[in-house]
Structures are given as structure tokens and as C-alpha cells.
C-alpha positions, -999 to 999 in steps of 0.1 A, spaced: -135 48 123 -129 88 131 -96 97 141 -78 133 151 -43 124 155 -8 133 173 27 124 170 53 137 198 86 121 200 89 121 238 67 101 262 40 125 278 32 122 314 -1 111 325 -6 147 340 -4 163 302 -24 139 288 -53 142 314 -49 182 300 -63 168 268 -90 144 281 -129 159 279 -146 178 312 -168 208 313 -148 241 308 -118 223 290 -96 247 278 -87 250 238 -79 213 232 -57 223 197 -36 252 217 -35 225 245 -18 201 219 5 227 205 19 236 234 32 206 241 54 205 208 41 181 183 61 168 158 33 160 138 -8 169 143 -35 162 120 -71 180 130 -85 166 98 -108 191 95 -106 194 52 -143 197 36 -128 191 6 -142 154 -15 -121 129 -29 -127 127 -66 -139 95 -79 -111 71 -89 -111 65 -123 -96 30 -137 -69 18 -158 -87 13 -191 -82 -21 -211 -75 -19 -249 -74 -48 -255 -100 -73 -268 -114 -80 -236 -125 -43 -229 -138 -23 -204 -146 -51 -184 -114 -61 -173 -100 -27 -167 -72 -23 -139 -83 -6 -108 -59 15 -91 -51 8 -55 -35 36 -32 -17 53 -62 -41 86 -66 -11 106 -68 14 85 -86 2 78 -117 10 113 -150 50 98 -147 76 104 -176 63 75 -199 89 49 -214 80 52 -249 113 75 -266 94 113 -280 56 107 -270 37 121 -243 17 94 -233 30 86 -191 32 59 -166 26 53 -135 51 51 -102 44 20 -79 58 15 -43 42 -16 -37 53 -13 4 24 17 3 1 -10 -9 5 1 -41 -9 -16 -73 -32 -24 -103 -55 -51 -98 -70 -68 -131 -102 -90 -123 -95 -128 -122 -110 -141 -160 -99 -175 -176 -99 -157 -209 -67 -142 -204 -54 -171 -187 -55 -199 -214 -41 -232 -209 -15 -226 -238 6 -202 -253 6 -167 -235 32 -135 -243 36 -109 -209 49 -76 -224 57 -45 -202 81 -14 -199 95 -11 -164 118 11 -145 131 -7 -117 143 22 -90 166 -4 -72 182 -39 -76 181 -43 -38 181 -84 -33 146 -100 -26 119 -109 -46 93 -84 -65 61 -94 -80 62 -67 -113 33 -84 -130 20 -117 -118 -14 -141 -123 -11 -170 -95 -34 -187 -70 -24 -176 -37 -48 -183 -16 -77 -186 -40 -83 -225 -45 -103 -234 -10 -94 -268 -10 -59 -265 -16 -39 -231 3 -7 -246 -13 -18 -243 -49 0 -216 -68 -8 -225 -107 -1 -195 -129 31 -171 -137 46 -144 -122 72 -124 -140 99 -107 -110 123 -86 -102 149 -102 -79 178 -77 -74 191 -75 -104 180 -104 -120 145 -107 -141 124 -139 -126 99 -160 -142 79 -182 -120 58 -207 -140 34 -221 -111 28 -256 -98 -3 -268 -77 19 -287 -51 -2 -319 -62 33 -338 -52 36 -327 -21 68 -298 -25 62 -282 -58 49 -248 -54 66 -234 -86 74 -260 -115 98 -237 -134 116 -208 -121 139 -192 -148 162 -165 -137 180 -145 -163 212 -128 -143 221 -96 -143 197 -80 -167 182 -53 -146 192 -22 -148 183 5 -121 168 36 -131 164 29 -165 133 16 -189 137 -16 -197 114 -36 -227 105 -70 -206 89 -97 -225 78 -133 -211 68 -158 -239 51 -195 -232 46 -215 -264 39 -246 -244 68 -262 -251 96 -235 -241 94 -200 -219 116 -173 -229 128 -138 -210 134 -114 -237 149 -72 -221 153 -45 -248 142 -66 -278 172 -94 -272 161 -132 -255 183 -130 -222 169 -165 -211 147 -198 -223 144 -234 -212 118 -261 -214 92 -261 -187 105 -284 -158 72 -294 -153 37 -288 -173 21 -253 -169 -12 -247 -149 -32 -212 -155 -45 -198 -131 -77 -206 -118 -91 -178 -98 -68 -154 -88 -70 -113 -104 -38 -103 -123 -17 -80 -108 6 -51 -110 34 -42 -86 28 -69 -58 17 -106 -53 -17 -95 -32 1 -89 0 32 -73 13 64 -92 5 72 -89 -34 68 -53 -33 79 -35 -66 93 -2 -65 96 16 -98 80 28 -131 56 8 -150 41 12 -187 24 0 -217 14 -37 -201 -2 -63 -225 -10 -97 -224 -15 -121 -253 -33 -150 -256 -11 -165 -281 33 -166 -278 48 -138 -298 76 -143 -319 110 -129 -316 104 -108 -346 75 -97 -330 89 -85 -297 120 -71 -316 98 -46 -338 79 -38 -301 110 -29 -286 128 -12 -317 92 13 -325 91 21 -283 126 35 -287 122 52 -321 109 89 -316 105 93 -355 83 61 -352 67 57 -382 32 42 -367 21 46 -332 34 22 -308 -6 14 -294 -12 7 -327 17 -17 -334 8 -34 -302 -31 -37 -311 -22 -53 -341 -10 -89 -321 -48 -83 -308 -37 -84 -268 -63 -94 -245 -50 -72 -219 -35 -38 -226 -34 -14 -201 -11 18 -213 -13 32 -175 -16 69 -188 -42 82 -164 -37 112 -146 -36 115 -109 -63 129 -86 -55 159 -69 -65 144 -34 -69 168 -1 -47 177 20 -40 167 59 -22 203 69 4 191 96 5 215 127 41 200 141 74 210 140 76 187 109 57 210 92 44 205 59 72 180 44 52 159 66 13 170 53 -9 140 49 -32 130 17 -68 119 19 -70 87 -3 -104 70 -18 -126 54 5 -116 80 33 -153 105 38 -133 140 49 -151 166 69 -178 143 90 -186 158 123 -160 155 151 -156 166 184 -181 200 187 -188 225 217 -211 222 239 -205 182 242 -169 188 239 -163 225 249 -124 221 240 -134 221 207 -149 245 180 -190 246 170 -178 233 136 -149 204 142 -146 180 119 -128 147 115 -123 119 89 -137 91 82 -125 57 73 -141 27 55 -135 3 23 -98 8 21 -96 43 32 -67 63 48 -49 94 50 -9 86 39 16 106 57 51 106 39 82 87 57 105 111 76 138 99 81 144 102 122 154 84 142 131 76 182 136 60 212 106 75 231 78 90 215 42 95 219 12 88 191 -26 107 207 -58 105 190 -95 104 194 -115 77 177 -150 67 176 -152 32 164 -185 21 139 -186 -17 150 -158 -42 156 -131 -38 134 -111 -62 112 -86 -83 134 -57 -60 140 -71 -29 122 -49 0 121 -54 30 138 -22 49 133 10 29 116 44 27 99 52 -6 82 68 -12 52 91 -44 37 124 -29 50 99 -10 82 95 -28 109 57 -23 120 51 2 147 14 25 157 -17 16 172 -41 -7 163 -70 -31 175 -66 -72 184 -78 -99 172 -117 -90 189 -119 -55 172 -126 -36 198 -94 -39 219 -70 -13 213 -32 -19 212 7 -10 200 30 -21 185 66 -7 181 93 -24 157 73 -57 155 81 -73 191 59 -96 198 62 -83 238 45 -51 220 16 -61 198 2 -90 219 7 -70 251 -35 -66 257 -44 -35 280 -80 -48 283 -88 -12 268 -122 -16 250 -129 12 225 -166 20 232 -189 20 203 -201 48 184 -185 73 213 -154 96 207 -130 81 228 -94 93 238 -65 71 237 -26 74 234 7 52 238 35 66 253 68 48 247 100 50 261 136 29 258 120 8 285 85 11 292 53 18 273 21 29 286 -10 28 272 -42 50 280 -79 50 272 -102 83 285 -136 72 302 -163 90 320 -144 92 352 -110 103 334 -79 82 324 -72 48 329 -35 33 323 -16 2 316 18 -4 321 45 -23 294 77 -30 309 97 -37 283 131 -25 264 119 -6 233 153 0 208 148 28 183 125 32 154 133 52 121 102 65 105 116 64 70 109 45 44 71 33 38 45 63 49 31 62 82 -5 59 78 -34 69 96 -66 50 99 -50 18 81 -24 -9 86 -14 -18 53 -7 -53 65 -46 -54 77 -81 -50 62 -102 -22 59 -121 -5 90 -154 12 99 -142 41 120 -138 80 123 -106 96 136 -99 127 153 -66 152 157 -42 125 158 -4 141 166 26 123 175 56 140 195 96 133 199 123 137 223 
């Protein structure tokens, strides 16, 4: 997929946006857009690459080959570190954004027997709900049974640390056989030494050094059987973490309280006497991921709205910046050299959350779709766990273009009939007002419309980042995008 995208936050008529559909002697199509007062308008035109991503190397014993990979956090990782007078840093996960650090599935770090979880975290809220800090469950992953959850998960649940010791719902009703919850032991803002210990016959919650919470399994422990490990979410939105996260090991054997106490004790001791990578080596971890690598400096999407550039955009891996876009003489609104972005295998360009309020608003772009798309691809979207989901997108064929506006049903399974031609730059735009949208689609003999009658409330477009060329509830896309621009009332 190509895009070139536009955000106005007031619906456009039909007669302005015929100004910006192709015909011979078309006048300047980025003064054209301009004019009309953008809030936001990406021409995508950066030549710049996106540096190779670069993973989050394993110390422990099982090396290299179960390094983290980073997902959507180029630019988050180089934080403030937990560990008290050393320079070594974190990283920052919003796992709304899609954020997190994938470990590959291996039954060598998921024994059937003793296991120790060890992390620093630095939860930035205690807002109530469920969030997946480290987890290693089936979800999904056992094909003849979609209720089987066998493996852990340590969480975050407002202010309370979780562990969830999995169960393969083999009775019927049992998708977790323990859940432990250890009350009021988060603290916001703060790093926190969080240790989960399994000796087979007990699991124990131990924060800053002291056990907080233990019990007997209620029912026997299964390990995980094919799932990857993962940081900051459980594989999909819904147990999105939001915070700082360091120094993560895993331990094929349970730790002792001694053990975890020295851990703790040395990571808050800036006259440390022996490096705190080597105290933790010495326990022989299977899995130790210290999150220290930098970030990539990724390209920028320059915004040309009245949001300015509080509101510029950032290429992220698996997006192919500069590709040709719309050029003169085919499309003589546009410059000899135009360019636009491509998106395939997970890319996107991320555009930060603004904090307004709109009851009418309009989202333009030009896309040229590369085969049928992933059910309900995005084109241009906002989501996030506390955002309801609101942008363009394709159905279920993947080559139907729709909307959606603060997750109505009457919005994303309203079907225009508009199919996205292949391999051809093609207009479209939604315009929405408080009780109508209308959707539009340029073809060879100029625009064609269809009508939503429907009451639309007000969207906020804070929170989560509104993203272009990705829903981050869907999979990834084969398209290129053009000067996408979205306008407000």
C-alpha cells in the first residue's frame, strides 16, 4: 500500500474534493490541499532509509538465538535505566502502540518445573485493568484446542502485581489454574524489583527484595507449549503495559529468597561492589535481556497542517520511504519527482495522539493498493485500549474500502461497494459529520459517493497515535500511500 494523506476537522463538500481529484491541467494538488486548512497533511516525500532494527540481545545461556525482537519501539528504547549509579538504560513500552519485545517460543526456557521471572519495571499508572508485563502462555497456539492457555503470565492489574499460572481448560472452565494477586504493591512512577518464583510446589511474588505473596498451585502447572515469550502485551491489544522495563531474566531453576534479596539490594547499591549483569549471570539465566539498546533515529513525516510539527509523523521498519508517487505528466497536479511511502511486513508511519476533541472531520488520501489486503487492513487509524477505533480501512475482501468512527458497528460494516483498483493510485476520502458520513472513491469519470446516515458523537484523538498505513488491531498490508491530510471544524 502507498498512501499521501489528509486530516481536516470539518466535513469537505463534494465540490472541494472533486478540486483534488486527477484531470489534465489540474492545478497544484499540495497548494489545492492547503488552502483548504488542514489540520494535519503528510506528502511523505522523505528519501531518507530506515536503519536496520537491531535486536534485544540474550545473555543468557541460550544466546543469540533467542534474542528479543523489538516491535514498534524504534524510538523508545536509551530510557533512564533502573539500576541506582550505572548508565546502562531501558526501554519505554506503550503496549496500546503495539509496543513490545517478542522472545521466540523454545521449550528450553519453558521447563516443566521450577522457573524464577525476574524484572525491573516502572509502571506509569495503576489505572484498573489487566497488563501483560512479561508473559509465556498459549493463546491461540495449540490448533486443536483455542481454549488452552498453559504457561504464566506475571501482570499488572491497577495497582496490584498478578500472576497467572495457566490451565489448558481440559475440564471444561479452567483457563487459569492459579491466579495469585498480591494487593497494593504497585507503585506508579517508580522502579520496582519484581520477582516470580515456581518451585513446583509453591509460587511466590517477591517487589523490592521482600515476598509480597505465595500459595500452593490450585491446580498443577503446564508450560507452555508453543507460544513466544513476551514483553509489554499478551500478543494482541487488551493487557497493554504502559511503563519502563529493565534487566529481564528468566531462570530455569526457582531462586531463593536470598538470592532475589542480594538481586534487589546490588540494583539499588550505586557503590555496588560487582556489577549487577554479573551477579545475575552467576544464577546462569536462560533468558537475560538487559533492554539497553539505543533507539534508531527514524525519518520524519513533516506535518503541513495547522497542527504543525507537535503532530510530525515517524517512519517505522518495514515502511520503504521515498517510492515513486503521483508524478507530472500522468498526474500534472503533482511534481516530476513526488514521492510516497510504502507499506508492507508491519510497516507504518506513527503520528502522535493530539488531544482534541471532533464532531465532523475529514481524513483524504491517495492509495495504490499491491493485491488484496489483510481483512480490515488499515489505511489511516486511531485505536488504542482507552481509544475507541476510528480511520479508514478495508473489509473483510481486501479490496473494499471503508470507516469507521468510535467503533459503531453502523460505521465499520457500512460497505460503499468502493473497490480500490489494483496497482492504480486511487483517490478516496470520508467526510463525517454529527449525522452523516460520506464516503468517496475517484474513477476515470470523476467522483463517485456514498451516503451514511447515521448520528456520529465526538471523537478525541488523544491517547494511542493515529497511524497511517496500519490498524494496530489488524495485520500487515501490501500498499503505497500518498499525501494523506485530515481537517477539523
Amino acid at each position: 500500500m502507498n498512501l499521501k494523506s489528509v486530516l481536516r476537522a470539518a466535513p469537505w463538500s463534494a465540490a472541494c474534493l472533486a478540486l483534488l481529484t486527477p484531470s489534465v491541467g489540474r492545478a497544484d494538488y499540495p497548494a489545492a490541499v492547503s488552502a483548504l486548512g488542514p489540520v494535519a497533511y503528510y506528502r511523505l516525500n522523505s528519501t531518507t532509509p530506515i536503519p536496520s532494527e537491531i535486536p534485544a540481545a540474550n545473555a543468557g545461556s541460550l544466546g543469540a538465538a533467542l534474542a528479543g525482537q523489538y516491535q514498534s519501539m524504534s524510538g523508545t528504547r536509551g530510557q533512564q535505566g533502573a539500576l541506582a549509579g550505572d548508565a546502562n538504560t531501558a526501554v519505554l513500552i506503550a503496549g496500546a502502540s503495539g509496543q513490545q519485545v517478542v522472545v521466540p517460543f523454545s521449550p528450553a526456557y519453558n521447563p516443566n518445573g521450577p522457573f524464577t521471572v525476574e524484572l525491573w519495571a516502572k509502571p506509569a499508572n495503576t489505572i484498573n485493568g489487566r497488563r501483560a508485563v512479561a508473559i509465556s502462555m498459549v493463546n491461540g497456539q495449540n490448533p486443536g484446542n483455542g481454549d488452552d492457555r498453559s504457561g504464566w503470565a506475571l501482570n499488572q492489574s491497577g495497582s496490584n502485581w498478578e500472576v497467572l499460572l495457566g490451565y489448558d481448560h481440559s475440564d471444561g472452565a479452567t483457563f487459569y489454574g492459579t491466579v495469585m494477586t498480591a494487593p497494593d504493591t504497585v507503585t506508579e512512577g517508580a522502579w520496582q524489583h519484581v520477582v516470580l518464583v515456581y518451585s513446583g510446589d509453591a509460587v511466590s511474588l517477591y517487589v523490592n527484595g521482600t515476598e509480597v505473596a505465595s500459595q500452593a498451585p490450585s491446580l498443577p502447572m503446564l508450560p507452555n507449549t508453543g507460544a513466544p515469550l513476551i514483553l509489554g502485551d499478551r500478543g494482541y491489544t487488551g493487557w497493554d503495559y504502559n511503563g519502563g522495563l529493565d534487566e529481564f531474566a528468566l531462570y530455569t531453576t526457582a531462586l531463593s529468597a536470598a538470592d532475589i534479596k542480594a538481586h534487589y539490594d546490588n540494583g539499588v547499591n550505586a557503590a555496588r561492589s560487582k556489577a549487577y549483569a554479573d551477579l545475575i549471570k552467576e544464577r546462569n539465566p536462560a533468558l537475560y535481556l538487559r533492554l539497553d539498546e539505543p533507539s534508531l533515529v527514524l525519518p520524519v513525516a513533516t506535518n503541513s497542517g495547522s497542527w504543525g510539527a507537535v503532530s510530525d509523523g515517524t517512519y517505522q521498519a518495514g515502511t520503504t520511504p521515498g517510492i515513486a508517487g503521483l508524478q507530472n505528466p500522468a498526474a500534472s497536479g503533482f511534481e516530476s519527482t513526488n514521492r510516497a511511502a510504502g507499506f508492507a511486513d508491519g510497516g507504518y508511519v506513527s503520528i502522535p495522539g493530539q488531544s482534541v476533541d471532533m464532531d465532523a472531520a475529514t481524513f483524504v488520501t491517495w492509495i495504490r493498493r499491491h493485491g488484496d489486503q489483510p481483512a480490515r487492513a488499515g489505511i489511516m487509524h486511531h485505536r488504542g485500549p482507552e481509544t475507541k477505533a476510528t480511520g479508514l480501512g478495508f473489509f473483510d475482501d481486501g479490496r473494499t474500502f471503508g470507516y469507521n468512527w468510535e467503533d459503531f458497528p453502523e460505521t465499520y460494516n457500512f460497505n460503499p461497494g468502493f473497490v480500490i483498483p489494483d496497482e492504480t493510485w486511487t483517490f478516496i476520502a470520508v467526510t463525517v459529520q454529527s449525522d452523516q458520513a460520506v464516503l468517496y472513491m475517484g474513477t476515470a469519470s470523476g467522483l463517485v459517493a456514498a451516503t451514511n446516515t447515521f448520528a456520529h458523537p465526538t471523537h478525541n484523538f488523544a491517547g494511542a497515535a493515529l497511524e497511517l498505513g496500519r490498524d494496530n488491531a489488524s495485520a500487515a498490508r501490501a500498499t503505497s500511500t500518498s499525501s494523506p491530510s485530515m481537517t477539523r471544524r
